[in-house]
C-alpha positions in Angstrom: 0.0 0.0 0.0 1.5 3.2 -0.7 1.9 5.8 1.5 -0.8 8.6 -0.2 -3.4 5.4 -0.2 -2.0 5.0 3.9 -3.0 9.0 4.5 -6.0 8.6 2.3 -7.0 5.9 4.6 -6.7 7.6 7.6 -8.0 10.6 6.7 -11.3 8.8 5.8 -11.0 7.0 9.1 -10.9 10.0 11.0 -13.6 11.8 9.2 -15.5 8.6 9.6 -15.1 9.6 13.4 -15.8 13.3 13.9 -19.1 12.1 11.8 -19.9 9.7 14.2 -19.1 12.5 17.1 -21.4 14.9 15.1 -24.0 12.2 15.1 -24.3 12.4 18.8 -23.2 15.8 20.0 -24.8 19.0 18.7 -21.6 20.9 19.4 -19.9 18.6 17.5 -22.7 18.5 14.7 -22.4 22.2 14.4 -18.5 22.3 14.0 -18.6 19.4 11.5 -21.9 20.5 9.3 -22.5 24.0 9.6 -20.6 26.6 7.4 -20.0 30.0 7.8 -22.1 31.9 5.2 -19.7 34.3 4.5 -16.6 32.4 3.4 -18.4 28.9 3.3 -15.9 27.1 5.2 -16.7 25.2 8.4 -17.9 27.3 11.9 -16.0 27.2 14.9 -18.2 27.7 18.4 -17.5 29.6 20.3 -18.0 30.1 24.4 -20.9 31.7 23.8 -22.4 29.2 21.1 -21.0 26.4 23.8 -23.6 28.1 26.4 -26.4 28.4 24.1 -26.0 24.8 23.5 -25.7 23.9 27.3 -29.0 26.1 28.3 -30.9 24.5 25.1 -30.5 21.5 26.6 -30.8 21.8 30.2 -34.7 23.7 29.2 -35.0 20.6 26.8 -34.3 18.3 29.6 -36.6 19.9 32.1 -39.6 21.0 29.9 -38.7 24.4 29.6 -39.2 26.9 26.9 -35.7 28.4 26.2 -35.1 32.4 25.1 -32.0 33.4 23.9 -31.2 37.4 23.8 -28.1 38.4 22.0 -26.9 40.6 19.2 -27.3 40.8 15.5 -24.6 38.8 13.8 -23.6 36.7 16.5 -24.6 33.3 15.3 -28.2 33.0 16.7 -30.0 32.1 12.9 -26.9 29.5 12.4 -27.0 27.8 15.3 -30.3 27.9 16.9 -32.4 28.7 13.5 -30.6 26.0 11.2 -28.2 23.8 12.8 -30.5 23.0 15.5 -33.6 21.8 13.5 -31.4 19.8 11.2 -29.7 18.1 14.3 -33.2 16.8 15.6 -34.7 15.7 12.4 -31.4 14.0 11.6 -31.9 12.0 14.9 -36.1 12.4 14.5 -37.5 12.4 10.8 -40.9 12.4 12.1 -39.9 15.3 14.2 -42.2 18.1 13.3 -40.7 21.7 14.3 -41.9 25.3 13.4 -40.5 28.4 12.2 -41.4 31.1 13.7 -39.8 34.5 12.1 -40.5 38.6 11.4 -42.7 37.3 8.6 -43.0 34.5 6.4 -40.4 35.4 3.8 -37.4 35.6 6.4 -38.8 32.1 7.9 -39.2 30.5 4.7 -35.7 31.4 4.0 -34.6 30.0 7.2 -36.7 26.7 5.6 -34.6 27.0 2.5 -31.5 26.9 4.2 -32.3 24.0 6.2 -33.6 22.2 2.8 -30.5 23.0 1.1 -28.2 21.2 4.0 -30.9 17.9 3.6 -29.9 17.8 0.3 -26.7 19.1 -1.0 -24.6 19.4 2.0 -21.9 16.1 1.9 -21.0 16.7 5.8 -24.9 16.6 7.0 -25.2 13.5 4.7 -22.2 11.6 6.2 -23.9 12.4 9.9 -27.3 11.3 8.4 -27.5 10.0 5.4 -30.7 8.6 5.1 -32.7 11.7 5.8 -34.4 13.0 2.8 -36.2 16.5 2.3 -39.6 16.3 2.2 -39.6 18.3 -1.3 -44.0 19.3 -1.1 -43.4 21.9 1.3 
């Protein structure tokens, strides 16, 4: 075996892993599927995506509704808008979850972006690859 099939390999293997991480930990989800908009590359969270994440679920956990108050540009639509309903259907297809926005043009672009990740985004199908978008909505 040559040594660029050996580093082929491995990389494969260890994407194989962080999808397998991403599978079961929305942090990890968020910083394998989720791309910045503006240069399209990968996000990175941080402390203040990390507690986000940690009071989403401690109000999931307990039955509470959760509010989040922060400023524009700081990740909220990425990360609480997108990422997070294509985490639970990934793990839920039946899951039924609803936009609510300003009006219905900013929420069903929030829709479109989550559509697009179902069905062109190669990291979101390596995490869950048999979710399909539902294309009559």
């Amino acid at each position: 075996m040559s040594s660029q099939h050996l580093i082929q390999e491995l990389e494969y293997l260890v994407d194989q892993k962080e999808a397998t991480k991403a599978r079961n930990n929305f942090s990890c989800f968020c910083e394998y599927v989720i791309k910045d908009e503006l240069v399209g590359s990968r996000i990175t969270l941080a402390e203040i995506h990390k507690d986000w994440i940690s009071h989403i679920g401690f109000c999931l956990k307990n039955g509470l509704n959760t509010l989040i108050l922060a400023p524009m540009h700081s990740g909220k639509t990425q990360i609480i808008t997108v990422a997070l309903p294509l985490y639970l259907l990934g793990k839920n297809p039946n899951k039924r979850i609803k936009i609510v926005c300003l009006n219905d043009k900013i929420a069903m672009d929030r829709l479109g972006s989550i559509k697009q990740y179902i069905k062109e985004d190669q990291d979101y199908k390596k995490v869950f690859p048999n979710l399909e978008p539902n294309m009559d909505l």
